[in-house]
TORTILO-842215 format. One record per residue: residue in one letter; x, y, z of N, C-alpha, C, O in turn. Coordinates in steps of 0.2 Angstrom, whole numbers, plus 5000, padded with zeros to 4 digits. Example, Ala and Ser with C-alpha at 12.3 -4.5 7.8 and 13.67 -1.06 7.14 Angstrom:
2
A506649725039506249785039506649845039507149835042 S506449895035506849955036506450005039506750065040 
//
This chain:
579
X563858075339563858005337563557955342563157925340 X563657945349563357925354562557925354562257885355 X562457995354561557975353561457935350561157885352 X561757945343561357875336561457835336560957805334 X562157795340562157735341561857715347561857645347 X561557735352561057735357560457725354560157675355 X560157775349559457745347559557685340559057675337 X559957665340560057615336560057545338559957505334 X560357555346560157485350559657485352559357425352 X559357535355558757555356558257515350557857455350 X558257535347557857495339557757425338557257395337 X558757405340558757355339558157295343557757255341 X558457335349558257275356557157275355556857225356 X556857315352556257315351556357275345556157215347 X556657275340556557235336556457155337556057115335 X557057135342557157085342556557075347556157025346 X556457085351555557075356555057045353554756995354 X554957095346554157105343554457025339553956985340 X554857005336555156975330554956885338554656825337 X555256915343554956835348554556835352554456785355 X554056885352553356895353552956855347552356825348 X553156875342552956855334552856775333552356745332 X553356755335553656685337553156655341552756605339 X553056665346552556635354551856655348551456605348 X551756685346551056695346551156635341550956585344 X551256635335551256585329551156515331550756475329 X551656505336551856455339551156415344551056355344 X550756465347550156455350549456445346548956415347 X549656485339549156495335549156415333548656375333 X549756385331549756315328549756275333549556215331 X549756295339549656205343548956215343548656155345 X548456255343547656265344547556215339547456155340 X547556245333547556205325547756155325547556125320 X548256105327548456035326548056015333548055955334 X547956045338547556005345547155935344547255875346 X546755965339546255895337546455845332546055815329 X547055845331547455805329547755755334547555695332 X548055765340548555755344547955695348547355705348 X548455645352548055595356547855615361548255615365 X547255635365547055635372547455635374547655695373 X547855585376548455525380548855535377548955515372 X549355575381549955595378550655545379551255535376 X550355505386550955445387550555365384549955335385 X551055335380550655275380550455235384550655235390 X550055195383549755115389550255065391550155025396 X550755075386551255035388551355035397551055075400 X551655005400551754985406552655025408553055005404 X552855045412553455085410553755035416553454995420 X554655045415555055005418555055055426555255105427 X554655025432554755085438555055025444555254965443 X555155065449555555025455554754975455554754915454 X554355015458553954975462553454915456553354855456 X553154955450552854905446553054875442553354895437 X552954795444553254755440552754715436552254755436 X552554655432552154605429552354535431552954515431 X551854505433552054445435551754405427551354435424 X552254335426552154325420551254275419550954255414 X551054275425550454245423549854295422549454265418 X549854345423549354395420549554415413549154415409 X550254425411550454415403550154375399549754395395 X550154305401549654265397548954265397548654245392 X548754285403547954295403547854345400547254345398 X548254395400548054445394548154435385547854445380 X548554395386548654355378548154315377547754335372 X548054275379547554245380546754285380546354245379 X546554325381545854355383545854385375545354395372 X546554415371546354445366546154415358545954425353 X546454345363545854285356545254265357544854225353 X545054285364544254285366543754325363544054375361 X543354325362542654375362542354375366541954335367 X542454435372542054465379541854515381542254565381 X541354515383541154585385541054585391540854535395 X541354645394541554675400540754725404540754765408 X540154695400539554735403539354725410539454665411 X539154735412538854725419538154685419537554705420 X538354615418537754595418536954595423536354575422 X537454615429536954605437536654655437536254665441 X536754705430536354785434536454815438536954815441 X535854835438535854875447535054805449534454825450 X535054775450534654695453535054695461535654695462 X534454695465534554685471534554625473534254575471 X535254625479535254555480535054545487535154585492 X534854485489534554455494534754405497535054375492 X534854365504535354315504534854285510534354305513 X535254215510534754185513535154175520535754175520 X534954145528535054165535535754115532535854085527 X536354135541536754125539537054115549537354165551 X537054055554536954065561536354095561536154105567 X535954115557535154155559535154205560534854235565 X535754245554535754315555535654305545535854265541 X535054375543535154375536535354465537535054485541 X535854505532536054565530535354575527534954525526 X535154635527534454665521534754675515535354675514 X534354665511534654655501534954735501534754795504 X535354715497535754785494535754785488535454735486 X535854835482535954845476536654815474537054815478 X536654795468537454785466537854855465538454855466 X537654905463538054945464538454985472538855025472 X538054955479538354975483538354905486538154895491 X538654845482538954785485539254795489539754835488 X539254755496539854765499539954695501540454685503 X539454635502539354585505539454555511539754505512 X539154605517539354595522539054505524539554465526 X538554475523538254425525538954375524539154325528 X539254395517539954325517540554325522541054285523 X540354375525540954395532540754375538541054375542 X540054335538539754305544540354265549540454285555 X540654205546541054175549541354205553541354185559 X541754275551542354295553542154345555542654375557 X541754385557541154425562541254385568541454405573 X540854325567540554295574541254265577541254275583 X541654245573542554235578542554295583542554305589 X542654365577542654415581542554445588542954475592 X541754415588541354425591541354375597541254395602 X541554315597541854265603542454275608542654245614 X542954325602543354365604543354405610543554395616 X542954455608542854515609542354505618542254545623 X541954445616541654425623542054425628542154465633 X542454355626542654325633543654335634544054315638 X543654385627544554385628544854345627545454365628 X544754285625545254215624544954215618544454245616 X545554145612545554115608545754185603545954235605 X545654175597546154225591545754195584545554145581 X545854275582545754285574546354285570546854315572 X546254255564546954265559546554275554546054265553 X547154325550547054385543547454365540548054375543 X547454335533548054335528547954395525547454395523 X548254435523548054495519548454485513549054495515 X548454475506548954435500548754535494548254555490 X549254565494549354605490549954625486550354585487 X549954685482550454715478551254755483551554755488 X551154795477551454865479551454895485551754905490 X550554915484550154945487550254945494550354985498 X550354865496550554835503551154825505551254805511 X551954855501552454825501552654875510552554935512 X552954815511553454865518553054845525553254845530 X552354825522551854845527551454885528551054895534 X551454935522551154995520550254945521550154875521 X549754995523549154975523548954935529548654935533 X549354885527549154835532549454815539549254775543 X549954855540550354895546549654935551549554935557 X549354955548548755025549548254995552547955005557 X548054925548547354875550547454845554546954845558 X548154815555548154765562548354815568548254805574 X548554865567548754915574547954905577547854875581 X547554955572546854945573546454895578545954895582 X546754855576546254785576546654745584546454695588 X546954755585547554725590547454775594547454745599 X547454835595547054905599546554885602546554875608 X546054865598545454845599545254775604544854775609 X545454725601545354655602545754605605545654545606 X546554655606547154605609547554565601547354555596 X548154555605548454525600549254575600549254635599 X549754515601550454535599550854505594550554455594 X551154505592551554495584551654515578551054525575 X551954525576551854555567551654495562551454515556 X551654435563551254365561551754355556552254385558 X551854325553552154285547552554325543552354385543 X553454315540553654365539554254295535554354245538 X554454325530554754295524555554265527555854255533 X555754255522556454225525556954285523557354315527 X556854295515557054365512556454405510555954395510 X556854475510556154515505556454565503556954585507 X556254595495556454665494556254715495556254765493 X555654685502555354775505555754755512555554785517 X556254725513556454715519556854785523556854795529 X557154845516557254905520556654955521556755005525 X556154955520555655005517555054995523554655035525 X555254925526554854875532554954925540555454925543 X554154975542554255005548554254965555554454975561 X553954915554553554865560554254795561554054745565 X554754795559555154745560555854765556555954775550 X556354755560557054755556557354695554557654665558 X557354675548557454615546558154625539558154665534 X558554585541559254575537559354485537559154435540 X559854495530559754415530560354415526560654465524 X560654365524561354345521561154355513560554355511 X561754355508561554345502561454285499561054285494 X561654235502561754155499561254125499561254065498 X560654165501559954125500559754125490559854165486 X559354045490559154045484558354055485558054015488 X558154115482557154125483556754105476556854145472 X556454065476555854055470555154095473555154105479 X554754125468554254175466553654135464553754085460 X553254135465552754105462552554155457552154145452 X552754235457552854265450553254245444552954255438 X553854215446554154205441554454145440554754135435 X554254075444554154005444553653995445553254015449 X553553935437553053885437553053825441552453815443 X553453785442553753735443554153735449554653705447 X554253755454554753765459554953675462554653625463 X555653715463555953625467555453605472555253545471 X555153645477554753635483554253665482554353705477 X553553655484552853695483552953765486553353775490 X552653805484552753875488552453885493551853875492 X552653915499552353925505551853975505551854015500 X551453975508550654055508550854095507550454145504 X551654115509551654175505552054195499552254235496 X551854125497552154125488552654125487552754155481 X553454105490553854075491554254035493554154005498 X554654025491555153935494555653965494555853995488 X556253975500556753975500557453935503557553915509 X557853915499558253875499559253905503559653945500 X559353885509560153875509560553875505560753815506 X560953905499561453875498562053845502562253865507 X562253795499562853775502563353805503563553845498 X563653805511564153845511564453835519564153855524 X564953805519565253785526565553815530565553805536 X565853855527565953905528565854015530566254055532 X565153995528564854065528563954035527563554055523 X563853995532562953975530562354015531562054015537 X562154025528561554055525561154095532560954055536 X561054155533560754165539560354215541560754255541 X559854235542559354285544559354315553559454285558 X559254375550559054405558558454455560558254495555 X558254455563557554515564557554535571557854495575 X557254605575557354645577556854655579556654665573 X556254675583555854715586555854775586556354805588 X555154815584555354915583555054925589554554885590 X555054965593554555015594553755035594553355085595 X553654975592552754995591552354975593552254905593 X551855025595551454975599551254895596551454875591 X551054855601550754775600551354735597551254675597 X551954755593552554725592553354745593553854755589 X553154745600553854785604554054705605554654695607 X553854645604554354575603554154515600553654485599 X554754495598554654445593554254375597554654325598 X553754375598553354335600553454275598553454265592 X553454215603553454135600553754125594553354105589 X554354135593554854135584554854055584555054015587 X554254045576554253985576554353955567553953975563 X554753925566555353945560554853875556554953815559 X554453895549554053855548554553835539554953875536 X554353755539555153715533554653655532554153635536 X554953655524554353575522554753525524555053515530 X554753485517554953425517555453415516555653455512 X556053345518556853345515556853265519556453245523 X557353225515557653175518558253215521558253175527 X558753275522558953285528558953285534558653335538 X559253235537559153205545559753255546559653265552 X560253295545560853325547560853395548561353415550 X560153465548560053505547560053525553559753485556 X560253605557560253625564560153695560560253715554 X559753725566559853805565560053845571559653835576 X560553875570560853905579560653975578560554015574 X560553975583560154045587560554075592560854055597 X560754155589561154195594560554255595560254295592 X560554245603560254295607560654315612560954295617 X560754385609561554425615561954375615562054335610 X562054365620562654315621562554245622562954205623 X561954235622561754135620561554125615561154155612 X561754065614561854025607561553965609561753935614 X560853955604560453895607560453865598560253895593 X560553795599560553775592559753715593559453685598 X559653705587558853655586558853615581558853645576 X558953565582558853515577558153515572557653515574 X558353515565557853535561557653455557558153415554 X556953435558556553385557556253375550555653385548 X556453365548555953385541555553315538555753275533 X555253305541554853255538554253245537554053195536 X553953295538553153305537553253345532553853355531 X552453365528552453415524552453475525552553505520 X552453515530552453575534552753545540552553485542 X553353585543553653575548553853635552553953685549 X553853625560553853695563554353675570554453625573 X554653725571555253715576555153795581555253845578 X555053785587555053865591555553865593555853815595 X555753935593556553945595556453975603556953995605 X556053985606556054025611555354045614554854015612 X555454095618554754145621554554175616554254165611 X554854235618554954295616555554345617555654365623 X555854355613556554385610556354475608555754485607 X556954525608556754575608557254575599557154625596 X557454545598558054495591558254455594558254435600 X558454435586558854375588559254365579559054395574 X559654305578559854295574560054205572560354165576 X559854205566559754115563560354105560560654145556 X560554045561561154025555560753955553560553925558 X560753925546560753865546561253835542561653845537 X561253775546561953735546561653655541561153615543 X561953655537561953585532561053595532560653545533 X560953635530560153625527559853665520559453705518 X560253645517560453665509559953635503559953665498 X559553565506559153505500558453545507557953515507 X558353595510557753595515557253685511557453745510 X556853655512556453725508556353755514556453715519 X556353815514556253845519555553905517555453915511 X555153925523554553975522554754055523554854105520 X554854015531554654105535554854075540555154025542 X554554135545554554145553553654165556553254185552 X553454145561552954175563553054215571553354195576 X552854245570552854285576552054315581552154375581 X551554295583551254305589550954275594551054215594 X550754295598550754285605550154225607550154195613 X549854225603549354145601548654175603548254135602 X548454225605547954255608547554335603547954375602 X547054345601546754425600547054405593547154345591 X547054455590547154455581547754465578548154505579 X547954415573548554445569548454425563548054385561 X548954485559548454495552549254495549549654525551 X549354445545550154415540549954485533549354505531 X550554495532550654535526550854475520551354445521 X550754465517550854425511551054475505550654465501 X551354535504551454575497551854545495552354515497 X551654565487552354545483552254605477551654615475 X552754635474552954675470552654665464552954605463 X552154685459551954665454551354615452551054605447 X551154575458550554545458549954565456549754625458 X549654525451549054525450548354485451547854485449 X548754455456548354405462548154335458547954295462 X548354315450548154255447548554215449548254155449 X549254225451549654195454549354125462549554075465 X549054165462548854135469548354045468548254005471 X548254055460547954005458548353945459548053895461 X548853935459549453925458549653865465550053815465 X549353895469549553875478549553795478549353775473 X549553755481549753675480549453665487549653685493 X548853615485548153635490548453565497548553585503 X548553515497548853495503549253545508549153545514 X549753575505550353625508549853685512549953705518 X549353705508548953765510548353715516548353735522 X548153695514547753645521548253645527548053675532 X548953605525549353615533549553675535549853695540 X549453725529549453785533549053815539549253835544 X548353785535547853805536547953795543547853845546 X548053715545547953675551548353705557548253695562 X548953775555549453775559549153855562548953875568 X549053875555549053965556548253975560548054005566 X547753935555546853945556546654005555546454055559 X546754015546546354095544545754095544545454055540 X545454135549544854185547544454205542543854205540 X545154245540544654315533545454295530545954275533 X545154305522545754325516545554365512545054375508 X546254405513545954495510546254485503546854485504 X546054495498546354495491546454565487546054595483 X546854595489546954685488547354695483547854725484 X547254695474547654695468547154745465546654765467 X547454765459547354795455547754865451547554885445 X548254875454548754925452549254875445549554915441 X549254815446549754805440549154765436549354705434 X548654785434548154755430547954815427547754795422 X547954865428547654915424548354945417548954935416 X548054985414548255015409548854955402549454955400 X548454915400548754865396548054875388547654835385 X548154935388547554945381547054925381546754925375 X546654905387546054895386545554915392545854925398 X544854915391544454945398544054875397543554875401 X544154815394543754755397543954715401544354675398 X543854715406544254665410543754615413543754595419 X543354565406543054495408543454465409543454435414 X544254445405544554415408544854385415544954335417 X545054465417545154455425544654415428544754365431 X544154455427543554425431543454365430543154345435 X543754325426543454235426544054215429544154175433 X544554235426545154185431545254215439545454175443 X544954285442545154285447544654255451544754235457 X543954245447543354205450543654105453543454075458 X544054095447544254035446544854045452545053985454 X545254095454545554115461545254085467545554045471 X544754125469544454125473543954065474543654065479 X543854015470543753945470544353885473544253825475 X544953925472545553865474545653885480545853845485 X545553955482545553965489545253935494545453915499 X544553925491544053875497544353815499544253785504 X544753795491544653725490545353745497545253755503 X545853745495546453775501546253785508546553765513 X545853825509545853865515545153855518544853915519 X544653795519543853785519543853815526544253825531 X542953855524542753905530542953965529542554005532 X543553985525543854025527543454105523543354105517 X543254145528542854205525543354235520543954235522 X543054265513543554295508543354365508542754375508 X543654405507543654495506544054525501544654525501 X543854555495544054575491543854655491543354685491 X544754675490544754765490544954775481545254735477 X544654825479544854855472545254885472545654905476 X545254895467545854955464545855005465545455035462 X546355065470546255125471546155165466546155145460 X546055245467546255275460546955275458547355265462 X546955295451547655285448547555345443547055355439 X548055385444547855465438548655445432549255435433 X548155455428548755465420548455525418547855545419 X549155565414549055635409548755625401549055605396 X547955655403547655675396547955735394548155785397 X547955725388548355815387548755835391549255795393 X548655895395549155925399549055915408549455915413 X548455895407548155865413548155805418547855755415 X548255795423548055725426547555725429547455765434 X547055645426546555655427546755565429547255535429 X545955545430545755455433545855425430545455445425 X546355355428546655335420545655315421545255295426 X545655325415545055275410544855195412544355155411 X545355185415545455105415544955105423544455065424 X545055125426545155125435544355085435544155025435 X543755145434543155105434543155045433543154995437 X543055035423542954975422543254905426542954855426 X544054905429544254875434543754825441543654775443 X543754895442543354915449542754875449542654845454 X542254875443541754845442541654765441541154725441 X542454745439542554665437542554645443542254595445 X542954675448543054665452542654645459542754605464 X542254695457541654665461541054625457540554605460 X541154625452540554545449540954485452540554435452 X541554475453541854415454541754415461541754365464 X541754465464541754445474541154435473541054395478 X540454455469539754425470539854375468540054345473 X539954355464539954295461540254215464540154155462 X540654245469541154195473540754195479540854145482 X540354225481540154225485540654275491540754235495 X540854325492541454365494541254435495540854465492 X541654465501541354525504541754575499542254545496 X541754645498541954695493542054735497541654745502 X542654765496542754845497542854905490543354895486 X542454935489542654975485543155045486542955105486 X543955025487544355075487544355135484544555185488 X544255145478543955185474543455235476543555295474 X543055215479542455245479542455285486542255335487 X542855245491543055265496543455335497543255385500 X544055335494544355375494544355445490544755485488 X543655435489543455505485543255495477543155555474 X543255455474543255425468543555475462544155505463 X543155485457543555525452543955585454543755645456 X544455565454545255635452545455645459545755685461 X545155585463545455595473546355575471546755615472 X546455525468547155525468547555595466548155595468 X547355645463547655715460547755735467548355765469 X547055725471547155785477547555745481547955785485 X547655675482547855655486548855655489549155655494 X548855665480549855715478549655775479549955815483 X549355795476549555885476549255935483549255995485 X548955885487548755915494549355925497549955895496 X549156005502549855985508549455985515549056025518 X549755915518550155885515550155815513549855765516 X550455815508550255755502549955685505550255685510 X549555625505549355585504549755525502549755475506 X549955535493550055505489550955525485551155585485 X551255465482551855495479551655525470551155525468 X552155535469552255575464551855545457551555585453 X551955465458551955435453551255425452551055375448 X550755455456550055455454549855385457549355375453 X550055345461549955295459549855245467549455205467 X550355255471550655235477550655305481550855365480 X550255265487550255305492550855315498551155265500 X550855385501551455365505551455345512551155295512 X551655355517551555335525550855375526550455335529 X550655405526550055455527549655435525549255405528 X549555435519549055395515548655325517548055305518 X549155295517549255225520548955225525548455195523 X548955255530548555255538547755265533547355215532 X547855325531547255345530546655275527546155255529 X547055255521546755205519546755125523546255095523 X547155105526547155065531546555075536546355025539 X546255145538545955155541545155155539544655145542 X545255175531544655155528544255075527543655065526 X544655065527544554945525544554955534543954935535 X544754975539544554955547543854965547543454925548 X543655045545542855065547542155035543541555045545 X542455005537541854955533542154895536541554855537 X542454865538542454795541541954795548541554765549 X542254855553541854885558541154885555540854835556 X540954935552540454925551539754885549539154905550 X540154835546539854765544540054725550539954665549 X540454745555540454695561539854735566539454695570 X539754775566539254825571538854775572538754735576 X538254805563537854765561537654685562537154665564 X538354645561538254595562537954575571537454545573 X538354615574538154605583537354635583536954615587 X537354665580536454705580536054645578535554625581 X536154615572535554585570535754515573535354475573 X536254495577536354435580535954435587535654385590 X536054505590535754545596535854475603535454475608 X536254435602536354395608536054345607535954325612 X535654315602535354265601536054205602536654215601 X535754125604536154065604536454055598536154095594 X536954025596536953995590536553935587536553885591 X536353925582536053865580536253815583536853815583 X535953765585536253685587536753645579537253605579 X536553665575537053645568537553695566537753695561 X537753735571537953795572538553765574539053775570 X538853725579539353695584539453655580539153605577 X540153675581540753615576541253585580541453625584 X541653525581542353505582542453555584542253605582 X542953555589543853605590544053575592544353595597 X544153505591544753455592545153485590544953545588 X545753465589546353505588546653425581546653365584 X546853425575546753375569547553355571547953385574 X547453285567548053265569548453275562548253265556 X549153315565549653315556549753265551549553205551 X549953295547549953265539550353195541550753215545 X550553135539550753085539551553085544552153095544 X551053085549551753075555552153045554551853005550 X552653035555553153005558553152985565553253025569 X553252925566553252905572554052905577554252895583 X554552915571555252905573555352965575555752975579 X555153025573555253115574554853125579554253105581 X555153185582554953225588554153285586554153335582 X553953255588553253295589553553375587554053415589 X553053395584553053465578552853495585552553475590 X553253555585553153595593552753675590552753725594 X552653675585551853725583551153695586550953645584 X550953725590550253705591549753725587549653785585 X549353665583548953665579548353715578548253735584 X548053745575547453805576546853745576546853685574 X546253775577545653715577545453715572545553775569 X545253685569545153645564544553675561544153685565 X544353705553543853755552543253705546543353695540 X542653705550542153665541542053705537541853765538 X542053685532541953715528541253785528540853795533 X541153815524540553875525539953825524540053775520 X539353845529538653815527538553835520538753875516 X538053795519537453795515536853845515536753875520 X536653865510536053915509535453895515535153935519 X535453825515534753845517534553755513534853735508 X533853715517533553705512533453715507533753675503 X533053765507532853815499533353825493533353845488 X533953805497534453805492534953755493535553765496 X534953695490535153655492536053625489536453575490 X536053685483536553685479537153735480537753725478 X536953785484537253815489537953825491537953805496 X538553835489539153815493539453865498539753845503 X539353925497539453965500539054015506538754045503 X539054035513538554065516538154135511538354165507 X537354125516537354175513537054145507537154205505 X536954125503537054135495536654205491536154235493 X536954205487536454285484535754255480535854195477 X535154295480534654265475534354325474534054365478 X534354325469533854405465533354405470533054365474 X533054485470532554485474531854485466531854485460 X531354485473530654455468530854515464531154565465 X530454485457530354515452531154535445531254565440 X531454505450532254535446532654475443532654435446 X532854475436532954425435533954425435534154465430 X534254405437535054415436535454355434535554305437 X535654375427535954325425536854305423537254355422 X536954275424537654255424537954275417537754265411 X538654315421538954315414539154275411539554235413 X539054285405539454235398540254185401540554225404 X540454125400540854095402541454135409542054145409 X540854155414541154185418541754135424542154155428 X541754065421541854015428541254005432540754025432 X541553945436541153915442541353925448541253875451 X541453965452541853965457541453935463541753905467 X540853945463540453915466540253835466540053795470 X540453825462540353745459540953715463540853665465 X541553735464542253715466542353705474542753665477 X541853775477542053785484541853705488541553655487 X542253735493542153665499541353655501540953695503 X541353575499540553565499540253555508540553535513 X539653585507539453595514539353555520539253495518 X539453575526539553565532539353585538539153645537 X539253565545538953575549539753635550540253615550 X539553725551539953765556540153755562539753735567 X540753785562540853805568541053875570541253925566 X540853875576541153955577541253945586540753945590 X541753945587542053935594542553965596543053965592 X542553995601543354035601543953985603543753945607 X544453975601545153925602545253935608545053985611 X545453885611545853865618546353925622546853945619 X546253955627546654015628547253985629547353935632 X547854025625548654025627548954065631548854125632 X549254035633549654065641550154115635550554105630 X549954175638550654255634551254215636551354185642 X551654215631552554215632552754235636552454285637 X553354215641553654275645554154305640554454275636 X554254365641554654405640555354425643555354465647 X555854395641556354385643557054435641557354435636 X557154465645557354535644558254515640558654495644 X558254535634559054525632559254555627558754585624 X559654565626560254625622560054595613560054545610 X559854665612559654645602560454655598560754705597 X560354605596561054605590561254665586560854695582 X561854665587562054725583561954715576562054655573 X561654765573561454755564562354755560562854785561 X562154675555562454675550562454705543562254695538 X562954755547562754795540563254765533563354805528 X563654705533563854705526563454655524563754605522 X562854645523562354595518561654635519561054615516 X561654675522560854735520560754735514561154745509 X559854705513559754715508559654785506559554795500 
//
């Protein structure tokens, strides 16, 4: 009997194999067969709930908004060569729009450079205004190491009151209490106080007992091993009674806080290795940030904010931005968005293109002189079918994005194109060792250098050039402007003198040229012979808007005497209010 029931099981166990073999095949024959049924795109365009991508609600509307327009997303520039005209009496050779990069609109901020780099005195400043992409200091941690290697320069520049990349931040240890109230210019229309450049206003709650307090810390890295000249910048308040006390190790130095100009600045010190803020009865007082460098060589401010699509920056309240202006004196402004603009159901993006054109028209008006840089959108891969490939969207982006930096008059980086273009972001995660995170989308510490490193060698690049075709020539006699130092917004005569020293004062960008007398922007672009290029359908004016022309300047600022650094004990971290 044992044999039989042996070949019995025996039997069995084939039968059941062949019967789920049977199965697998069936199973493969019907997904072949319904294949061309099924969507490419197996995830929707919808926008998924993630840590780092959020929406800000003013591209919401511009997206609702664009879907009762009729626009086409075509290129209307072609491939039309462009030509520009002298600029200090340097002209770029015409380029094609397809390898736009605009070095000629970067002149200003070249030749600072370049005054720099001569005589070692005076200072360049970089607002750099991005996403995700930028959070922590990711990318732009990378650019100014670079640049501050190179050209001098200590500080980490400009740094929030609060932030939710405060733990993820490698270049500064920053903690701060919970009792802060912070408004967004993501998600406030209307904020009690205007928002600061980096697109927030932060408020004190009341509290007598536990007040409101921030601390920060210097790392280990090069060019910001100290918190250089901490100079704690607050608007407007009838508040005559506000103090902010400063514990350093074991001194406590308290500063009467003034708030009666529209921008107001109070220095706590030299240079600190930490230190820690309390503010005391300044509850009705907006508060910004901190600034941190050494006043000399290059510093480049992180402005990120989680979900930005950079429309937000329309937004800025142009006297407040002027007294910035007057404090900080930006160079170049880098506009690095596009990861929370893609994949909303559509590949046209004329809309972005006219409101971010109409962007970079309020910035001139904000920040006059000031050279503009526009980076695109990196790649971004979503799953076709079974595959992840370059979402569909990334191109068309890429290409709005560059009609409105020509059109603004505005130097271009094409990130995209840089980092390898179609399906680089695959290799970028799936390499070892990896590049990029998981989510296809955001790059990690590696990465980050990498591409930080990419935006230094095309700015390099177009700075080379610039020294080549300038080759030591003088500057033009209408070349020399003011560097007076301007006097603040509606003094007060009864208040102690604002203890930030002012940046010199910047004119606006020249004119084309006789030959173009309408001109707002250097440089201006003009088809070369025989091409005709025309303007897209209700693209905006942005050029219409910019600051109307002026005699330049380009002078390097007054050298500042480096801080001393004063050797003292860094505060032990608070660990019960980490964000």
């Amino acid at each position: 009997m044992e044999p039989t029931e042996n070949n019995d099981i025996k039997t069995g166990n084939k039968s059941y194999f062949f019967r789920a073999y049977l199965i697998v095949a069936i199973a493969a024959v019907g997904m072949l067969g319904f294949k061309k049924f099924l969507p490419s795109k197996i995830f929707t365009e919808t926008p998924g709930n993630t840590k780092n991508v959020v929406v800000d609600s003013l591209m919401l509307e511009a997206l609702e908004d664009a879907k009762k327009e009729k626009a086409s997303g075509k290129d209307t520039l072609g491939k039309a060569q462009l030509s520009y005209e002298e600029t200090y009496g340097v002209k770029f050779p015409a380029e094609t729009t397809d390898d736009y990069k605009g070095y000629q609109y970067l002149i200003p901020f070249y030749e600072k450079l370049m005054q720099l780099e001569k005589t070692g005195e005076g200072n360049v400043r970089i607002a750099y205004f991005g996403d995700s992409m930028t959070d922590g200091d990711m990318i732009v941690k990378d650019l100014r190491a670079k640049l501050q290697a190179r050209f001098g320069g200590e500080g980490v520049g400009f740094v929030n009151i609060t932030s939710e990349s405060a733990p993820s931040r490698s270049t500064l240890t920053h903690m701060f209490s919970d009792n802060w109230k912070t408004q967004s210019y993501l998600k406030v229309k209307h904020p009690a106080r205007p928002f600061g450049v980096n697109g927030h206003v932060f408020f004190a709650k009341h509290d007598t007992v536990n007040p409101a307090w921030v601390q920060y810390a210097a790392k280990n890295v090069s060019h910001l091993t100290s918190l250089n000249s901490p100079t704690l910048f607050y608007g407007c308040s009838g508040n005559g009674n506000a103090q902010v006390r400063v514990v350093v190790g074991k001194d406590t130095i308290v500063k009467k806080l003034t708030a009666t100009g529209l921008l107001n600045t109070v220095k706590l010190g030299d240079a600190y290795r930490g230190f820690k803020a309390s503010f005391i009865k300044a509850d009705t007082i907006p508060f910004y940030g901190f600034n941190f460098d050494n006043g000399k060589g290059v510093h480049v401010d992180n402005f990120s904010n989680r979900g930005n699509s950079g429309l937000a920056i329309g937004n800025f309240n142009t006297p407040l931005m002027k007294a910035f202006q007057e404090k900080l004196g930006y160079d170049l402004i880098v506009l690095h968005y596009g990861t929370n603009v893609l994949n909303y159901g559509t590949r046209d993006y004329t809309w972005y293109e006219k409101r971010m054109a109409r962007v970079v028209a309020h910035l001139r008006e904000c920040f006059p002189g000031t050279a503009i840089l526009i980076i695109s959108t990196a790649d971004k891969s979503t799953k076709y079918g079974t595959e992840m490939k370059t979402d569909s969207a990334v191109v068309p982006l890429t290409r709005a994005q560059k009609r409105f930096a020509e059109k603004s008059g505005a130097g271009y980086v094409n990130l995209y194109t840089l980092m390898g273009g179609n399906g680089s972001m695959v290799k970028w995660v799936e390499e070892e060792p990896a590049r990029a995170n998981k989510d296809y989308t955001h790059f990690n510490f590696r990465g980050s250098k990498q591409i930080g490193d990419l935006i230094y060698n095309q700015l390099n690049n177009g700075y080379e050039k610039y020294k080549a075709l300038r080759g030591g020539k003088p500057l033009p006699k209408d070349a020399v402007m003011d560097l007076s130092v301007p006097k603040p917004q509606k003094p007060d005569t009864n208040a102690k003198p604002d203890s930030f020293k002012l940046a010199p004062q910047k004119a606006p960008l020249p004119a084309g040229g006789a030959a173009s007398p309408k001109a707002t922007v250097p440089g201006v672009v003009k088809p070369a012979a025989g091409t005709t290029v025309k303007p897209a359908t209700n693209a905006g004016k942005p050029a219409a808007t910019a600051a109307p022309a002026a005699k330049p300047t380009v002078q390097p600022a007054a050298p500042v005497t480096k801080p001393v650094v004063k050797p003292v004990v860094t505060p032990k971290a608070d660990t019960t209010h980490v964000q």
